[in-house]
N, C-alpha and C positions, 0 to 999 in steps of 0.2 A: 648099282651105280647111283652116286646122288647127286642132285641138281642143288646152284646156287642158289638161294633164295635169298629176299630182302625182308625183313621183319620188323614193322616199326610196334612203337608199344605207347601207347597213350595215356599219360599223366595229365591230374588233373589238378595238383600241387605241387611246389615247386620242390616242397621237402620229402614229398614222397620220390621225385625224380633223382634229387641228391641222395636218398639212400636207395636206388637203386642202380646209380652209376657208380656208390662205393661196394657195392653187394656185384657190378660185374666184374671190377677192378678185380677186388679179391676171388675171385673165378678164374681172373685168367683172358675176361673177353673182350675181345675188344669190340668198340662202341665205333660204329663209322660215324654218324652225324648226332648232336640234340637240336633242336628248334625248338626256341622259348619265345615267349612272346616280350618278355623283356627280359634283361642280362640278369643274370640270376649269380648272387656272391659266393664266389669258390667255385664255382663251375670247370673256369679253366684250369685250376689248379687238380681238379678229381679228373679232368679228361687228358692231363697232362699236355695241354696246350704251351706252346712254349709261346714268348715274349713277342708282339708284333712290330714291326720296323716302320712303322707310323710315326712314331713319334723321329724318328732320323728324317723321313723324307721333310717332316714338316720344318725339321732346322733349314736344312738343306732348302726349300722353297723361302723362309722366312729372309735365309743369307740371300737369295735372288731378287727378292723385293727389296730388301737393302741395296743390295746392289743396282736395280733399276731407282730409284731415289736418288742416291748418291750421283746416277747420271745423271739424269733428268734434272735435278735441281742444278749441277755444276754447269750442266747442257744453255739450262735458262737462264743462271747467271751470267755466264762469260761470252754466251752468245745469243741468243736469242733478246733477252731482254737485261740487258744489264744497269743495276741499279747500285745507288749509295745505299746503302743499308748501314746508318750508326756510324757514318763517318771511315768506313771500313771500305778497301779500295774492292771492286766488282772480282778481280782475276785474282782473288785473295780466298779459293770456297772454304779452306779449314776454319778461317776466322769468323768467316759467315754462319758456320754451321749450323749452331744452334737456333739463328733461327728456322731451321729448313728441318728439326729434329721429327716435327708434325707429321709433315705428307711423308718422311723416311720412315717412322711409326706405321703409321696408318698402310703404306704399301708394303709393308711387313706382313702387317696383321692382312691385307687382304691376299696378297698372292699365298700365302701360309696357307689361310682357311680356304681357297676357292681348288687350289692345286692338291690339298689333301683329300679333299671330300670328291675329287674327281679320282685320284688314284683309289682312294676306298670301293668309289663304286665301279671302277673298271678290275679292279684286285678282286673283286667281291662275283663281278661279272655280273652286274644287278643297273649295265648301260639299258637304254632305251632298246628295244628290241630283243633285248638276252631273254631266253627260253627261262621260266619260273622253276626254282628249285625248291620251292617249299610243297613235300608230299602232301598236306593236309592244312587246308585254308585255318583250322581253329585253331592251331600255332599261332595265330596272330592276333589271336583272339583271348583265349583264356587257357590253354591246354598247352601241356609240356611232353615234345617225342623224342625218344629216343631211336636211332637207326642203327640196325645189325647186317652186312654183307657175310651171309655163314650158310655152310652146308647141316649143321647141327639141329635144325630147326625144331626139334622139340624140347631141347637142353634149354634154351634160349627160351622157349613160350615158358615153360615153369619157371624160372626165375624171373621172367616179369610178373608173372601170378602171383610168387612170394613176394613181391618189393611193391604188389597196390595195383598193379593197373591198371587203368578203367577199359581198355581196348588193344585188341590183337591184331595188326593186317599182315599178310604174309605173302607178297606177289614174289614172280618171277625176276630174275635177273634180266 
């Protein structure tokens, strides 16, 4: 009877990591996690990552800052504080607009960037409190791992041995 095991394998370059992620490819194996210490070029493409919806949600937040702008500024013209601006009547905002182009930019650019990096890190599950998912601290440091969920566990140890790697751990599931 075999038991699950978890296998990481420890890279100490980044190209010895990409040729051992196209060396499982062509095996057959699949790779559960890498942990690099910075993004490493082609990565997602050899683990067959598909495309992330980051860049949607950011439109999508960027139209919401537009949209808070476009009130807020028609808000303070037409009632709050209304003013001649250029000879142009106050309850007139389309004529007005471009001076008001500024803080509708800028709450663009800040709801985009504040609303992305929050969805990253609740998507990422890397909020204040979330339990650390990186198996081995020097991931963040100088070392590249690769992670295997397999019952195979010694098919698996020899072809990290042939692809370079500097360390073997093999816990329990």
């Amino acid at each position: 009877m075999s038991t699950t095991k978890i296998i990481y394998g420890l890279y100490g370059d980044d190209d010895d990591l990409m040729h051992g992620v196209k060396a499982f490819n062509d095996k057959g194996i699949k790779i559960n996690e890498v942990y690099t210490p910075f993004p490493v070029h082609g990565l997602d493409k050899a683990l067959g990552l598909k495309k992330t919806r980051i860049s949607d949600a950011a439109f999508i937040y960027a139209c919401y800052g537009v949209t808070i702008g476009i009130t807020l500024t028609a808000y303070i013209m037409n009632h709050d504080w209304p003013q001649n601006i250029g000879g142009k009547p106050s309850f007139d905002w389309l004529h007005n607009m471009p001076a008001f182009l500024d803080p509708m930019f800028e709450l663009m650019v800040f709801c985009s960037a504040h609303l992305m990096s929050l969805t990253f890190l609740v998507r990422n599950k890397m909020y204040p409190g979330a339990k650390p998912q990186n198996p081995d601290p020097r991931t963040t440091d100088d070392k590249f791992m690769m992670e295997f969920v397999s019952d195979d566990v010694e098919t698996i140890k020899q072809l990290l041995i042939d692809t370079g790697v500097e360390e073997i751990t093999v816990k329990d599931a």
